[in-house]
C-alpha positions in Angstrom: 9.2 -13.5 -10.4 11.3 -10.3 -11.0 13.2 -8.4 -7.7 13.7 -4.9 -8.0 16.6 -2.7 -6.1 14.8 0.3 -5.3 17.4 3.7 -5.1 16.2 7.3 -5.1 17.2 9.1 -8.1 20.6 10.4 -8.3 20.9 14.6 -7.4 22.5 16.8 -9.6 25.7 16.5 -7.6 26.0 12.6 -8.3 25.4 11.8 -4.8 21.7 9.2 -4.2 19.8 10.8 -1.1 17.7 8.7 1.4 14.6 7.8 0.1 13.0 8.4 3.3 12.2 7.5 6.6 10.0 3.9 6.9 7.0 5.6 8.5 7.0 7.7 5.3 7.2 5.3 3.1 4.4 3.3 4.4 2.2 6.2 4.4 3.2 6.9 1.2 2.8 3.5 0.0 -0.6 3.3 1.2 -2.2 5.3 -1.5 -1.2 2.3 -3.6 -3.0 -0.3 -1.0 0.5 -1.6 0.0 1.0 -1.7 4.0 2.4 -3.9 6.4 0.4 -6.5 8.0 0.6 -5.4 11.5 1.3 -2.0 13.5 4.6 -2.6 14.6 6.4 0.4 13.8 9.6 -2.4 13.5 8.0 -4.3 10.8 10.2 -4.5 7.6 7.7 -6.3 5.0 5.3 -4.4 3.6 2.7 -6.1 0.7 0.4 -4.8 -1.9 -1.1 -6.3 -5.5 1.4 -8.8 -6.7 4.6 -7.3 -4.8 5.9 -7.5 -1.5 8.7 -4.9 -0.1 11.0 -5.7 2.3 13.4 -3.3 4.2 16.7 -3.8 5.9 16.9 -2.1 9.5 18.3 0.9 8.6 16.2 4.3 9.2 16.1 6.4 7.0 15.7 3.9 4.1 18.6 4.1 1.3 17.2 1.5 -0.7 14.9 -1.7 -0.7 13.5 -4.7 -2.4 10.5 -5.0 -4.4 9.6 -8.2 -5.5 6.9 -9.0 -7.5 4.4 -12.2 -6.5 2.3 -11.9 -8.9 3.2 -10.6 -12.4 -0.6 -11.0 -13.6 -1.2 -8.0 -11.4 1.9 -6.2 -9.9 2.6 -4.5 -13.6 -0.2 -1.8 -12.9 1.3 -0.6 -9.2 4.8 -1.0 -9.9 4.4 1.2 -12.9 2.1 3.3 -11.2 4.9 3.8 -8.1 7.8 3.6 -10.6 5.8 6.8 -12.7 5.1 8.8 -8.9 8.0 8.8 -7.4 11.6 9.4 -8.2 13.2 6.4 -7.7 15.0 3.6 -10.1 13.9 0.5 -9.9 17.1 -2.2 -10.8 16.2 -5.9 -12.0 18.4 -7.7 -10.0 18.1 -10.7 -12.8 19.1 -8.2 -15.1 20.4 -5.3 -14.7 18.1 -3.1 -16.2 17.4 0.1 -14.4 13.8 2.1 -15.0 13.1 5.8 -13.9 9.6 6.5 -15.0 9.0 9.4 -13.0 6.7 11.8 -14.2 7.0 15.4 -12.0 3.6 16.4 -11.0 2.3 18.6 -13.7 2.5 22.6 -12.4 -0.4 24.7 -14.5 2.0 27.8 -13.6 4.5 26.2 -15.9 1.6 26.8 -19.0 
């Protein structure tokens, strides 16, 4: 069972901006059928396929856990949310930092 340290990506200037506020990243996360199990706006667990998130009490959210429950079938999101949005994901176990993001493609750019 790996646990992830999720950061934002740094900015040019070196410094590592908030990820985000935790409404946002629940809506954001929903899209990848991760969500809390109840309404309350407090709540600081959040699960989806094979991974649960939790979140300290800070708002806006610097950084988070991501642990995975279920490696048969937390590999597909955790790529997929590793690949949508700009964050590094840190093994804890290891060390090992991965920033898969993939910009969304611009066809003004062709």
């Amino acid at each position: 069972m790996a646990q992830f340290q999720i950061d934002h990506a740094s900015a040019p200037d070196g410094t590592v901006p908030d990820i985000g506020s935790r409404a946002d990243i629940v809506r954001w996360l929903s899209a990848y059928n991760v969500a809390p199990e109840t309404d309350d706006p407090a709540e600081t667990t959040l699960y989806g396929p094979g991974i649960r998130i939790d979140f300290n009490d800070a708002d806006p959210v610097t950084r988070f856990m991501l642990t995975e429950v279920d490696t048969d079938i937390s590999h597909r999101v955790l790529v997929r949310i590793a690949r949508d949005f700009d964050w590094v994901l840190t093994d804890i176990g290891t060390g090992t930092q991965r920033h898969l993001y993939r910009p969304p493609h611009d066809e003004d750019d062709e």
